[in-house]
C-alpha positions as CSV (number, residue, x, y, z in Angstrom):
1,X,10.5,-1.0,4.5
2,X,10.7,-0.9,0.6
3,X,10.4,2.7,-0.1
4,X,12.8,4.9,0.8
5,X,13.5,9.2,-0.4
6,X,15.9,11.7,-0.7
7,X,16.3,14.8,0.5
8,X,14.3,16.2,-2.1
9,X,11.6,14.5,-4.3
10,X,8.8,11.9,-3.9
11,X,9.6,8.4,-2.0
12,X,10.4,5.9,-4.3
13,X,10.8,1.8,-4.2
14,X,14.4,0.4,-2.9
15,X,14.9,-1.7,-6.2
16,X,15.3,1.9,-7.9
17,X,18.1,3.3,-5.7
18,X,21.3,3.5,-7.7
19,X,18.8,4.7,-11.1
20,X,18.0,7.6,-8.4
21,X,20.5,8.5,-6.6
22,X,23.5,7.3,-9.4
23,X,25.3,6.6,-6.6
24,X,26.3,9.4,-5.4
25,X,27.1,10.9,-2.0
26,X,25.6,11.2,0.8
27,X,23.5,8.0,-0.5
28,X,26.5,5.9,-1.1
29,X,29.3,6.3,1.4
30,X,32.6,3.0,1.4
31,X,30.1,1.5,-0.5
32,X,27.1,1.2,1.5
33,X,23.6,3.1,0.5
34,X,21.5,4.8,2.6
35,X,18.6,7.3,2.1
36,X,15.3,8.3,4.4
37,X,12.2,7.2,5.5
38,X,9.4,8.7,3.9
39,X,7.8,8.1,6.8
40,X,9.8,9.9,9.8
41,X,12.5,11.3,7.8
42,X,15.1,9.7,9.5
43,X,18.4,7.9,7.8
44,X,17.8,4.3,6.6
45,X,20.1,1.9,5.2
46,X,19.2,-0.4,2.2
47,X,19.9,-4.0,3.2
48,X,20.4,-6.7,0.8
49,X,20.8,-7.2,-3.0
50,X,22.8,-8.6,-5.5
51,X,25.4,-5.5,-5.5
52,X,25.6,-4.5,-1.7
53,X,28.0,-4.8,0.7
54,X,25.2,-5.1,4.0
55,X,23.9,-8.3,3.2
56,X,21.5,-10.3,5.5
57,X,21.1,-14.3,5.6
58,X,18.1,-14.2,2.6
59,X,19.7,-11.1,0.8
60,X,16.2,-9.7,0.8
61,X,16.3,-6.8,-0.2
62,X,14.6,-3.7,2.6
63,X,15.3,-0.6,3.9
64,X,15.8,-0.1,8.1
65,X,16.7,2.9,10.2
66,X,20.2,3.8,11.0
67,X,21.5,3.1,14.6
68,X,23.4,6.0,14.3
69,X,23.8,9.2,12.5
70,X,24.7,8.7,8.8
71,X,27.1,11.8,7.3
72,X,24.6,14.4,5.8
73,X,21.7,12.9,6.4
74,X,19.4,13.7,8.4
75,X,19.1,11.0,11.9
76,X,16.5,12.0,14.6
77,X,16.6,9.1,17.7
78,X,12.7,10.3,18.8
79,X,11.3,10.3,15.0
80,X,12.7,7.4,14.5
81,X,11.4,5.6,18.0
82,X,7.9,6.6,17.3
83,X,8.0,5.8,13.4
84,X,5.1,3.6,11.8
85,X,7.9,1.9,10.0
86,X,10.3,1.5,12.7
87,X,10.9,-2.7,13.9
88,X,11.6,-2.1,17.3
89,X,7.7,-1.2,18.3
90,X,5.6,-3.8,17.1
91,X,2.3,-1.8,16.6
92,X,3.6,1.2,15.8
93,X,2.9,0.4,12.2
94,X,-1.3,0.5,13.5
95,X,-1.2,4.2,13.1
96,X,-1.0,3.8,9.3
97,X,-4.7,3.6,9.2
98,X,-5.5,6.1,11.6
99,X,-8.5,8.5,10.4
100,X,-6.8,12.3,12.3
101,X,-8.8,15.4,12.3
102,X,-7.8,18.4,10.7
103,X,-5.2,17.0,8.3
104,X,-4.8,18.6,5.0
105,X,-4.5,16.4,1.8
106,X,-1.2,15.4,1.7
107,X,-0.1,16.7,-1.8
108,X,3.3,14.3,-1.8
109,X,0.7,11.4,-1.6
110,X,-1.1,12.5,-4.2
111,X,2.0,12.8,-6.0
112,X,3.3,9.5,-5.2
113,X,0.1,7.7,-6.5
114,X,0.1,9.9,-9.5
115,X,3.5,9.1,-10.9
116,X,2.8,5.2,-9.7
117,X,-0.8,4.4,-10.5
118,X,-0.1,1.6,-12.9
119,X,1.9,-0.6,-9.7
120,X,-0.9,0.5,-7.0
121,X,-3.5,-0.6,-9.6
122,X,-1.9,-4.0,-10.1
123,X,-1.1,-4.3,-6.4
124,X,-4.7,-3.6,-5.7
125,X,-5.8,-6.6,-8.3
126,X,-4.1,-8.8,-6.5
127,X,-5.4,-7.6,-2.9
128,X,-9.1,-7.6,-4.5
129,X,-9.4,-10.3,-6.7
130,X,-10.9,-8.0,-9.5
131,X,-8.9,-6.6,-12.5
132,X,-7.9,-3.3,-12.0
133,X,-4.6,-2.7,-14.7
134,X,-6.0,-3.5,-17.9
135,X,-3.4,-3.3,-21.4
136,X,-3.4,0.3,-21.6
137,X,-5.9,1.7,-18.6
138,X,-7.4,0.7,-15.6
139,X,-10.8,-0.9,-14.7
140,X,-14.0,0.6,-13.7
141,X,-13.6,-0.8,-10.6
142,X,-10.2,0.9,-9.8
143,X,-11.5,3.8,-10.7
144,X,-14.4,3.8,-8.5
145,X,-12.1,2.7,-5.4
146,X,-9.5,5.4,-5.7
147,X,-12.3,8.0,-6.6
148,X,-13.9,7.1,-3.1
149,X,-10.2,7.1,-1.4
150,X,-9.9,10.5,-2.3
151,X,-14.3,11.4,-1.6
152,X,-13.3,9.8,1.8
153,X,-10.6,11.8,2.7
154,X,-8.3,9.2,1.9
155,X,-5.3,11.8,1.1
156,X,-5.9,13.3,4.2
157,X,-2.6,11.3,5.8
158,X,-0.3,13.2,8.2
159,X,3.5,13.1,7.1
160,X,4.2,10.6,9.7
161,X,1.6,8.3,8.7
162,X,2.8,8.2,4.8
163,X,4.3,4.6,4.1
164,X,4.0,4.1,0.0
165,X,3.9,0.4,0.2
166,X,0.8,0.5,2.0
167,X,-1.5,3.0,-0.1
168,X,-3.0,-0.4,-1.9
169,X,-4.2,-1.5,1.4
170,X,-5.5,2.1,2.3
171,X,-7.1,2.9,-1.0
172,X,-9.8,-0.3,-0.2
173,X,-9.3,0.6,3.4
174,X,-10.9,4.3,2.8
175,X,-13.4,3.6,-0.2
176,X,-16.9,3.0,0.3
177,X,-19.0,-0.2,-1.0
178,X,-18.4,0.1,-4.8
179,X,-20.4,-1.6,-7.7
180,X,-18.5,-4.2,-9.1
181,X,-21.0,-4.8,-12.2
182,X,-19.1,-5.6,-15.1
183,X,-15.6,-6.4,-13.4
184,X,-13.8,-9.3,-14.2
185,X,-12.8,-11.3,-11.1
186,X,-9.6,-13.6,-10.9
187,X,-8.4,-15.9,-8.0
188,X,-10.4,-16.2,-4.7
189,X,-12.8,-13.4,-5.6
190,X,-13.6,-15.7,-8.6
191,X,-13.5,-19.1,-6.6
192,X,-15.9,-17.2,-4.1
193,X,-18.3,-15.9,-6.6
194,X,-18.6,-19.5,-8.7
195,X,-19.4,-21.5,-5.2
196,X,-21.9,-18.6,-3.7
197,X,-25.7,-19.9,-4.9
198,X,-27.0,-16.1,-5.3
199,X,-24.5,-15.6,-7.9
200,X,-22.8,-18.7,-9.1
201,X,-23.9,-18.2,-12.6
202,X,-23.2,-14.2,-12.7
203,X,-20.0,-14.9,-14.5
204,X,-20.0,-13.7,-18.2
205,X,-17.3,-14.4,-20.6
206,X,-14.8,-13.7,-18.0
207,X,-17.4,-10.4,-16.5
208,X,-19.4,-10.5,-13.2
209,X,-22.2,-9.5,-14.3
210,X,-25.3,-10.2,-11.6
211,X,-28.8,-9.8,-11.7
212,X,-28.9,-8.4,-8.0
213,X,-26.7,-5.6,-7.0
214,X,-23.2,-6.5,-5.9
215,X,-20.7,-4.0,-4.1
216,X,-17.0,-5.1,-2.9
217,X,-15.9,-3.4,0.4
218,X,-13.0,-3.5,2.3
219,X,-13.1,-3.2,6.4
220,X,-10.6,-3.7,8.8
221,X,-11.1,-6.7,11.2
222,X,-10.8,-3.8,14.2
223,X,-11.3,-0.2,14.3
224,X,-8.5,0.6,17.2
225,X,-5.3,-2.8,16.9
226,X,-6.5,-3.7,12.8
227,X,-4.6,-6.7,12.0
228,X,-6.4,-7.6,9.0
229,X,-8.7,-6.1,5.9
230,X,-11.7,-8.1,5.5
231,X,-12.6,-8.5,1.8
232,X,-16.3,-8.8,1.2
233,X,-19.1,-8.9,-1.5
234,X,-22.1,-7.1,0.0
235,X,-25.4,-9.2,-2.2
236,X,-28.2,-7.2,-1.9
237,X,-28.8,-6.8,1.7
238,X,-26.2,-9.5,2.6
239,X,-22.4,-9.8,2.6
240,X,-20.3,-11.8,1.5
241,X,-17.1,-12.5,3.8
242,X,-14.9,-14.2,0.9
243,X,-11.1,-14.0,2.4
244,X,-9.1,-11.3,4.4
245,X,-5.1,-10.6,4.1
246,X,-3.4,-9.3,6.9
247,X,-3.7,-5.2,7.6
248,X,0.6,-5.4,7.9
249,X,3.4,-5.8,5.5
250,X,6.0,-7.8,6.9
């Protein structure tokens, strides 16, 4: 996993752990750093790095739950079994997109994406293929995604469902078909639109800007064992399949 938390306070990515926790105990202990997953709550330890002494063959950087229990930290063997984030069940991670009934917004999420809305919009670009982080705000587009997260019920995730790294992937999971007049594409999105003959000319110094109405949508490939979000143009009363990236973060 790449975010991790504390006891107290919102989860936060890895690559931020000694600015957060300044080293001190019980999230650095004979040199080794551990916090807790934001999913389950249970201890982690961060893996990797330049300045670590767990290392793994790639020194890739990640967070993974503690064998054992970790001095003043919280370790809880069940949690931990039946975590989304948790290696040893391979679809465990599945319930992320789970739609649960009766579940509150979840305020921490809202919180998350609040403090971190610039990184989710950029990580959204590049998922989408339209600009979303422009110089000093964020597109149209964006905006009309996370507003239809949120009419959606989108913040409406259960504790144990929360993994920060994916709320990209579930903000164009839970939106509705958005207009995408005026957005400017990049990448595939672009590549798809300039070879697709109902709209091959749409693009306007560097705007899509069709003479039929165009929504983006994102689905998932499968509504109970997702392993991939479809991304798609619906034209009118057509769609669009133009690429899909997998549902999962390795």
């Amino acid at each position: 996993m790449k975010h991790v938390k504390l006891n107290t306070g919102i989860p936060f990515d890895i690559e931020k752990f000694e600015d957060k926790t300044n080293k001190s105990f019980p999230y650095f202990q004979a040199g080794k750093k551990y916090a807790l997953c934001p999913s389950c709550g249970s201890s982690v330890q961060i893996i990797g790095g330049i300045n670590n002494l767990t290392q793994n063959k790639e020194r890739r950087l990640y967070a993974a739950h503690t064998k054992n229990k970790v001095r003043d930290l919280n370790f809880n063997e069940v949690a931990k079994l039946n975590c989304i984030n948790y290696k040893g069940n391979n679809n465990n991670w599945q319930r992320i997109y789970e739609t649960r009934q009766n579940i509150p917004e979840n305020q921490e999420v809202l919180e998350y994406i609040n403090e971190n809305i610039d990184e989710i919009a950029s990580a959204v670009e590049e998922l989408i293929g339209f600009r979303c982080k422009l110089k000093d705000s964020r597109s149209k587009v964006f905006e009309n995604l996370y507003r239809s997260f949120k009419v959606n019920g989108g913040l409406c995730i259960a504790n144990d469902q929360f993994a920060p790294e994916y709320i990209p992937r579930m903000i164009i999971e839970r939106a509705g078909p958005v207009q995408c007049w005026g957005a400017i594409p990049i990448g595939r999105t672009k590549d798809c639109i300039q070879r697709t003959q109902t709209i091959e000319g749409s693009i306007d110094k560097g705007q899509f800007k069709p003479t039929i109405e165009v929504k983006f949508v994102g689905t998932l490939d499968h509504d109970e064992n997702p392993t991939r979000l479809n991304m798609k143009l619906i034209i009118g009363n057509e769609e669009l399949d133009m690429y899909h990236i997998s549902a999962r973060i390795d």
